[in-house]
NUPAPA-321388 format. One record per residue (C-alpha): x, z, y. Coordinates in steps of 0.001 Angstrom, whole numbers. Each point is the difference from the previous one (the first is absolute). Example, Ala and Ser with C-alpha at 12.3 -4.5 7.8 and 13.67 -1.06 7.14 Angstrom:
BEGIN
<<12300; 7800; -4500>>
<<1370; -660; 3440>>
END
This chain:
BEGIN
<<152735; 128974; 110382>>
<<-1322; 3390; 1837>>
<<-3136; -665; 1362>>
<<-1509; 2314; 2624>>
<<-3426; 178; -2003>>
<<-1662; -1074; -3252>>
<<-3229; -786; -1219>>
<<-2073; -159; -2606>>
<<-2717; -2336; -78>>
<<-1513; -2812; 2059>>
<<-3429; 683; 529>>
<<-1180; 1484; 3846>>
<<2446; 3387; -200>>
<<2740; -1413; -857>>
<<-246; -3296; 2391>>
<<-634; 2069; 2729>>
<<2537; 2523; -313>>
<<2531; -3159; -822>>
<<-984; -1220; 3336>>
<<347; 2494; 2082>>
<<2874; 775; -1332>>
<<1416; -3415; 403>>
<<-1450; -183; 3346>>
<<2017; 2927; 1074>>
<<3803; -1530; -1286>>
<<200; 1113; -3033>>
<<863; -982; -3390>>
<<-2781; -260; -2561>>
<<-855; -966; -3561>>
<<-3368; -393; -1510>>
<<-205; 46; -3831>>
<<-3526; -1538; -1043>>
<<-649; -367; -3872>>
<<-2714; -2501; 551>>
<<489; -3366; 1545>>
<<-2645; -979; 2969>>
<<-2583; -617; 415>>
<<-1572; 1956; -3022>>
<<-3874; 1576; -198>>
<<-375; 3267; 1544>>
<<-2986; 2258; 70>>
<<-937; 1861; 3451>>
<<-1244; -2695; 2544>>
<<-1685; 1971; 2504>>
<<2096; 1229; 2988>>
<<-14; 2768; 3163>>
<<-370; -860; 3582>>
<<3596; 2320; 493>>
<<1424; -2396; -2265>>
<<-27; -2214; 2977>>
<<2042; 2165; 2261>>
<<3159; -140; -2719>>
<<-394; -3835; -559>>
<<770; -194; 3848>>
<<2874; 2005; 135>>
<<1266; -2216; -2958>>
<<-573; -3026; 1592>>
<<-2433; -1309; -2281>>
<<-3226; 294; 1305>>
<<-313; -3660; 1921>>
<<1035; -1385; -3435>>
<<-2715; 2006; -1789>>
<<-2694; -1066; 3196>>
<<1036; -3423; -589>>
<<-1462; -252; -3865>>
<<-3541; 538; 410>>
<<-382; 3210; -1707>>
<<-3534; 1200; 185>>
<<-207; 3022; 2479>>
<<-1508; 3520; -1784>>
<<-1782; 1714; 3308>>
<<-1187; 2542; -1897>>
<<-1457; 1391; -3817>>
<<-3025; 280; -1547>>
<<-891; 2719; -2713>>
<<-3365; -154; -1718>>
<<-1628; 1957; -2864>>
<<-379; -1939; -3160>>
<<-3280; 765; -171>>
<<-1049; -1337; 3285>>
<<-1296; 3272; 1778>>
<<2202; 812; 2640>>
<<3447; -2093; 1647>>
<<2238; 400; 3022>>
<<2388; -2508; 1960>>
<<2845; 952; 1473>>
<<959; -2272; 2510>>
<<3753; 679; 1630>>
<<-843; -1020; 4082>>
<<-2612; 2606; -424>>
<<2697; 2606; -935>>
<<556; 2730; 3593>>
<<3521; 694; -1471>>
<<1550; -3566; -1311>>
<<2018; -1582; 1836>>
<<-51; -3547; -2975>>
<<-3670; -1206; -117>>
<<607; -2563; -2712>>
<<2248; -1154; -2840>>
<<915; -2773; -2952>>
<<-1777; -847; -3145>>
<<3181; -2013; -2050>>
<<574; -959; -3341>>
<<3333; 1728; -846>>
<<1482; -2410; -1776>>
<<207; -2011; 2847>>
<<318; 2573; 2653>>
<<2693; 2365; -1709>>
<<2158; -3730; 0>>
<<-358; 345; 3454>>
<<1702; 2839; 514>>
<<2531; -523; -2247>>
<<1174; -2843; 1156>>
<<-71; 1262; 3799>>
<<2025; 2739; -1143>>
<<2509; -2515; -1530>>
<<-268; -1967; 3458>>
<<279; 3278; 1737>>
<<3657; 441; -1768>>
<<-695; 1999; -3198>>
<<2175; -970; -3216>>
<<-3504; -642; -2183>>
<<839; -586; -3760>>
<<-3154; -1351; -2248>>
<<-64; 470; -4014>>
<<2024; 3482; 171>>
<<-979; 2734; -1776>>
<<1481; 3851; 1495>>
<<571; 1496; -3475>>
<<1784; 2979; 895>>
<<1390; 1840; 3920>>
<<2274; 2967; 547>>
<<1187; 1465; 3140>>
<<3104; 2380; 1333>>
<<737; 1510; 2919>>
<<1395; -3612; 1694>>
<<-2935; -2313; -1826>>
<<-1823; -1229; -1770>>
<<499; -2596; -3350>>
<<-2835; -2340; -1628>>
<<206; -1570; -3424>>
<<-1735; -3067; -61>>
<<-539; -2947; -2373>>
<<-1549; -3889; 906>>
<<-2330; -1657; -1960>>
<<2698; -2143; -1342>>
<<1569; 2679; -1495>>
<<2683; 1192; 2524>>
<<612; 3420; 953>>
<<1402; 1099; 3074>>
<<1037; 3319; 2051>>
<<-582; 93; 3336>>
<<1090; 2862; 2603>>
<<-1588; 1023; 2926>>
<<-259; 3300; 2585>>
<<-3774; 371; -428>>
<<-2043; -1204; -2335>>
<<-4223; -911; 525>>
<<-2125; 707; -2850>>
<<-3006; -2628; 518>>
<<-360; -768; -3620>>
<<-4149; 821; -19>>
<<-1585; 1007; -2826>>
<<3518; -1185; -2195>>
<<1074; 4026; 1855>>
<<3661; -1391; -1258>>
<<1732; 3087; 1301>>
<<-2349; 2357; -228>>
<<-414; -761; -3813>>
<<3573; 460; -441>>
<<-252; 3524; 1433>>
<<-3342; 778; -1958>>
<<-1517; 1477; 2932>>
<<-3623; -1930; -43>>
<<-2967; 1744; -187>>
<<-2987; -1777; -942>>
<<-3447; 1575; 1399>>
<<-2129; 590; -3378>>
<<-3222; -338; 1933>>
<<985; -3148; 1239>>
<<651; -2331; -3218>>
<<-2172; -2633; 1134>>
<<123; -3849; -560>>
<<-530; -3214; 1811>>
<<-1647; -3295; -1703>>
<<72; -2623; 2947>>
<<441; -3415; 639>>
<<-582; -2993; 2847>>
<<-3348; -1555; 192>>
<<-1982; -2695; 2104>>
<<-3656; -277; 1210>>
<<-30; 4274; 727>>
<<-2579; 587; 2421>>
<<1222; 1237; 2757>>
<<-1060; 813; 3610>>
<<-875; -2356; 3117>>
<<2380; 192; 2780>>
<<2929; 2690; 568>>
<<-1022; 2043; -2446>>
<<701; -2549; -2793>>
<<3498; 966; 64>>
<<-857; 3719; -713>>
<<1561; 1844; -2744>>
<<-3324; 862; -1754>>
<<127; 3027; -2341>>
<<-2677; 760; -2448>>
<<-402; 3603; -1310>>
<<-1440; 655; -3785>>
<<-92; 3283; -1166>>
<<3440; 24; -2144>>
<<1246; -3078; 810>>
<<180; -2306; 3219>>
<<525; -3639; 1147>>
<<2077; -1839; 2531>>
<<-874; -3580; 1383>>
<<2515; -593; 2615>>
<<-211; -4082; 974>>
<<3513; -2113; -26>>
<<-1201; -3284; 1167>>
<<-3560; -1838; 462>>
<<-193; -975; -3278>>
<<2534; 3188; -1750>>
<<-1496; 3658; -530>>
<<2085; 2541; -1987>>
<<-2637; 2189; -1647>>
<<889; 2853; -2022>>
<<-1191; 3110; -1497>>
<<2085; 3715; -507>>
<<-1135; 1624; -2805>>
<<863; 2915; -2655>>
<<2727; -1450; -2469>>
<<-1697; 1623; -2521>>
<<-3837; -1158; 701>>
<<2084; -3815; -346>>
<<1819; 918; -3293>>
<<-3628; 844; -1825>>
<<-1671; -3021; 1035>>
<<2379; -2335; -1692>>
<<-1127; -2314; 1356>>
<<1595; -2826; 2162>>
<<872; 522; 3864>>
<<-2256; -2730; 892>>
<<-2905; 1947; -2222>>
<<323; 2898; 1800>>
<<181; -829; 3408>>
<<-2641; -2334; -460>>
<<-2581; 3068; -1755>>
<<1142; 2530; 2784>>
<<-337; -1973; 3067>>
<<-3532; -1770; -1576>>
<<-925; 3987; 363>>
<<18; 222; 3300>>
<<-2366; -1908; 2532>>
<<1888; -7; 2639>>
<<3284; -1641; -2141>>
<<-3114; -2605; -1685>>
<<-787; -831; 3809>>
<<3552; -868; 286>>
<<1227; -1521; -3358>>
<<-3355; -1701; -1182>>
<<1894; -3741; 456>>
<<3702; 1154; -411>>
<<2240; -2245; -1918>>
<<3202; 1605; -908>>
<<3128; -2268; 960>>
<<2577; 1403; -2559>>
<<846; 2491; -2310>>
<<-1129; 3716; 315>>
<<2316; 2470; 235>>
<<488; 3547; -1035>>
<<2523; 2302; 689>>
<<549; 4244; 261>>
<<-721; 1590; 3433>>
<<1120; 3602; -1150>>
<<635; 1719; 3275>>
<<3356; 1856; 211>>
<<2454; 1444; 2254>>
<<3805; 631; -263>>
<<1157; 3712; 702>>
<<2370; -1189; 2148>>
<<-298; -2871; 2494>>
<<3997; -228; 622>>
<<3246; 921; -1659>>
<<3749; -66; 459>>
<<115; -3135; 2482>>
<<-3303; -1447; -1592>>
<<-3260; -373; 2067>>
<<-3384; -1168; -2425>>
<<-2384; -1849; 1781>>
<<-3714; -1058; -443>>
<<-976; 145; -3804>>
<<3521; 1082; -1212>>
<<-947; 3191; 1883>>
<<-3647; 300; -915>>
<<-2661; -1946; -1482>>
<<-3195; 862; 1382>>
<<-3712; -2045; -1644>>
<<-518; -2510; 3112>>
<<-3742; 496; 646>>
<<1113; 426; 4005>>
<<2511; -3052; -272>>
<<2762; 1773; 1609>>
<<2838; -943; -2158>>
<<2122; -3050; 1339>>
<<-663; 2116; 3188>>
<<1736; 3519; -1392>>
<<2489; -2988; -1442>>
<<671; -1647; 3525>>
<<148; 3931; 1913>>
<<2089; 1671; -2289>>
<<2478; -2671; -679>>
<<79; -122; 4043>>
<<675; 3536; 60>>
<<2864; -273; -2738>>
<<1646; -2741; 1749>>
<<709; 2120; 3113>>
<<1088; 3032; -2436>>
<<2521; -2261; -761>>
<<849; -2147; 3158>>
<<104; 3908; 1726>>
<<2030; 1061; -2553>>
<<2659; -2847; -312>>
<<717; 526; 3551>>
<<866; 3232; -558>>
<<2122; -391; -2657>>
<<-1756; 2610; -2308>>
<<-2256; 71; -3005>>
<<-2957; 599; 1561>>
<<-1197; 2792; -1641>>
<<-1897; 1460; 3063>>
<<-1425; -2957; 1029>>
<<-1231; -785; -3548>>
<<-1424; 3326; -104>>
<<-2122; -708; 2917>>
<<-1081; -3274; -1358>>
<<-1079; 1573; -3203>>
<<-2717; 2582; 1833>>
<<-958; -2853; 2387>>
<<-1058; -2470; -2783>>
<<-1380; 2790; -2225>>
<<-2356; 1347; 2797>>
<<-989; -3746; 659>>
<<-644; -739; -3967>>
<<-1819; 3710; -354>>
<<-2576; -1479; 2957>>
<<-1136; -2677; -2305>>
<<441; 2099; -3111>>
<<-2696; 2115; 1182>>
<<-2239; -2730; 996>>
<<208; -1529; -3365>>
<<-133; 3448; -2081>>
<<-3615; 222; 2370>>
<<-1303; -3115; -744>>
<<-548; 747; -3601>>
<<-2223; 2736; 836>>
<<-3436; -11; 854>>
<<147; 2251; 3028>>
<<2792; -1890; 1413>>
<<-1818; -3286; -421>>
<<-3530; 1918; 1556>>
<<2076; 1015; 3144>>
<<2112; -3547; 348>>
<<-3348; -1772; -425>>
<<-1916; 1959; 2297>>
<<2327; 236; 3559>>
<<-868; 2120; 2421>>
<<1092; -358; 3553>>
<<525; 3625; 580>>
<<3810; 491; 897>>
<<952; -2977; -494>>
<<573; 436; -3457>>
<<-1271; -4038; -713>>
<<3147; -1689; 2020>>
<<2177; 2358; -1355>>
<<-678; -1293; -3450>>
<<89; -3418; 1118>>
<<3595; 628; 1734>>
<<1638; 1355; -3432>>
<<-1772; -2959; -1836>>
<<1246; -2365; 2567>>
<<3842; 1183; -473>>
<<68; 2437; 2781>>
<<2684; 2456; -1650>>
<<1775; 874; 3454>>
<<-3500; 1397; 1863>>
<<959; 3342; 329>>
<<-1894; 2977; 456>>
<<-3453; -1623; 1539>>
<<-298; -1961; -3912>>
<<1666; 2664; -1904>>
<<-2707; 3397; 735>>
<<-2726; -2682; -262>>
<<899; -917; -3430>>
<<333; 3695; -630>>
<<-3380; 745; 1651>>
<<-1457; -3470; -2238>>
<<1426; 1284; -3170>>
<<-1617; 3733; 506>>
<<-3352; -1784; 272>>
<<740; -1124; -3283>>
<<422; 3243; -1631>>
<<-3425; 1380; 1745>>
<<-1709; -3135; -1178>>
<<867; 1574; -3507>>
<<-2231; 2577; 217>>
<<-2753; -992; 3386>>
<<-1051; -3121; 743>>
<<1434; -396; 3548>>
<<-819; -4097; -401>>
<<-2910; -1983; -2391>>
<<981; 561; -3883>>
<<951; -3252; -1978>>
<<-466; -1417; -3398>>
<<1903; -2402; -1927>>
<<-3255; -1247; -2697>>
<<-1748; -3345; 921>>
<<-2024; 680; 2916>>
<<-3097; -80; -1571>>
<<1132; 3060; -1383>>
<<1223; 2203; 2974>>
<<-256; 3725; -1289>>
<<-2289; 2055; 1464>>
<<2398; 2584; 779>>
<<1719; -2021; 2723>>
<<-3297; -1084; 1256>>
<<-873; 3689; 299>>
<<3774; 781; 1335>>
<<-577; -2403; 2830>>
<<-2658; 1593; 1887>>
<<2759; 3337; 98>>
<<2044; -2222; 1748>>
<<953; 560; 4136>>
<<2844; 1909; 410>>
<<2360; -2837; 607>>
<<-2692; -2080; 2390>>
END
């Protein structure tokens, strides 16, 4: 059979760009290796998210199961000394003032199976081992996880494999970001303090000075808590995931405050969170989406989000380009700079946030220009602002560069608080350009 599109992978790329494809006419098949629902790290969603579920179709079914609403995000110094909430209604520029907290293994089944409702093809237990494409298609090797193998032929083909990169391994075109060869140990616990009210169902993000937590809450009584560290500071430990994240967060008030009477509901779990990028987001008739384009470390959460957009985006590359009658090349060329400038917003967020300067300025808003909502727009999934968000972030990441060198806001410290260095005490009272 020649199918219009196809797709690898099931998690939120490739079930949204199955359903709006399906939603438009046309024929689809979704190749997922795994079989739902399976465990799946990155809980913690954008408020823009919300504005694709509706034009799927599936955001009364998502209202309907109680998820606990994220208003806004917390980030806090391990140390105690300084914090910030950013809270999304508060935000001049963003249009989405709140979003869901949802334990993927539940919620990716959700979108799965309304793409399959939707009138997407969706195979479970096949594994894309091999694509090529010509001028008139594209051609998927495939095998099922009871041993049959299968070609399957289709005008366009959706690359929403995540971190697997299926087709962008083939080509050998994945770069890997040496500076960013981090790791995550996490896992689900009960009895995490968390906040009174609204602000219990905060992302809350606590900043050591190499290292840095999430606690994002799934239910009343389910907290994923995990910690992104150096691969290499976890390899000379050798010692056990649960050792480790139990010695760093015990080293931090602020994560004792919160984990004092935790009790840990399952196993932990470790895996790689090398960043990367591919050096090219499309190919002959083949559009990459989400993590099979790039991989970024998800301190900001933005990644079923960049998932959900750009498999949007590659749907209507296609849907354009089938009623055409062409291969899209154009059109794929456009989506390629539009998902790269979005991805290279949060890039430079995330490159920031490791540095001290960065974290001084984030930490410290100023109301001057603006600058504060900006920030809060871009973390809130504003990607299609324009001009009024994009000279702000401009003017915001300039400030950086001069906090480098003068302190335009108060100096910070990562020791324990009892310890604050004298030189930032001394650095604050040079602070005032900014006020």
């Amino acid at each position: 059979m020649q199918y219009d599109a196809l797709i690898i992978g099931g998690g939120p790329g490739g079930s949204t760009a199955a359903t709006f494809l399906a939603l438009a006419g046309k024929q689809v098949l979704l190749l997922e290796k795994e079989r739902f629902p399976r465990f799946h790290i990155g809980e913690s969603l954008l408020p823009y998210n919300r504005d694709i579920f509706g034009e799927m179709g599936i955001l009364p079914k998502l209202e309907s199961m109680g998820l606990i609403k994220k208003h806004g995000a917390q980030f806090h110094l391990g140390n105690g000394s300084k914090s910030i909430a950013l809270v999304f209604r508060n935000g001049r520029f963003t249009r989405e003032i709140e979003a869901f907290q949802v334990e993927r293994s539940t919620f990716d089944h959700v979108l799965l199976e309304h793409a399959r409702q939707s009138g997407a093809e969706v195979r479970e237990g096949w594994t894309v081992t091999r694509f090529s494409s010509d001028a008139a298609g594209v051609t998927i090797q495939a095998r099922n996880d009871a041993g049959q193998t299968g070609a399957f032929r289709g005008a366009f083909l959706i690359d929403a494999s995540g971190r697997g990169n299926v087709t962008g391994n083939q080509e050998g075109i994945r770069d890997v970001y040496p500076h960013h060869r981090k790791l995550a140990v996490f896992g689900h616990f009960a009895d995490v303090a968390l906040d009174p009210g609204e602000k219990g169902g905060d992302t809350v993000i606590i900043r050591l000075e190499n290292k840095w937590f999430w606690i994002i809450p799934l239910t009343s009584e389910k907290i994923s808590v995990g910690c992104v560290m150096e691969g290499e500071e976890f390899a000379r430990g050798k010692e056990t995931p649960e050792k480790v994240f139990t010695r760093i967060w015990q080293s931090s008030p602020i994560l004792r405050q919160r984990m004092e009477r935790a009790r840990l509901l399952g196993p932990m779990h470790v895996t790689s969170d090398f960043s990367y990028c591919n050096r090219r987001f499309v190919g002959q008739r083949l559009i990459r989406v989400g993590d099979a384009a790039a991989f970024m470390d998800p301190i900001f959460s933005a990644g079923v989000y960049l998932a959900c957009y750009s498999a949007k985006l590659a749907a209507q590359s296609v849907i354009e380009s089938l009623t055409a009658g062409d291969d899209g090349a154009r059109r794929l060329r456009c989506y390629e700079k539009r998902v790269y400038r979005a991805m290279t917003s949060y890039w430079k967020m995330v490159e920031g946030f490791y540095t001290t300067p960065f974290m001084e300025m984030f930490m410290s808003p100023r109301e001057r220009f603006n600058l504060p909502a900006a920030v809060v727009a871009l973390l809130a999934g504003e990607l299609e602002g324009g001009w009024k968000i994009r000279w702000r972030m401009w003017l915001f990441f300039a400030f950086v560069k001069l906090q480098m060198r003068w302190p335009l806001v108060p100096r910070i410290c990562f020791d324990a608080k009892s310890q604050h260095c004298n030189e930032c005490a001394k650095a604050e009272s040079a602070v005032g350009l900014l006020e």
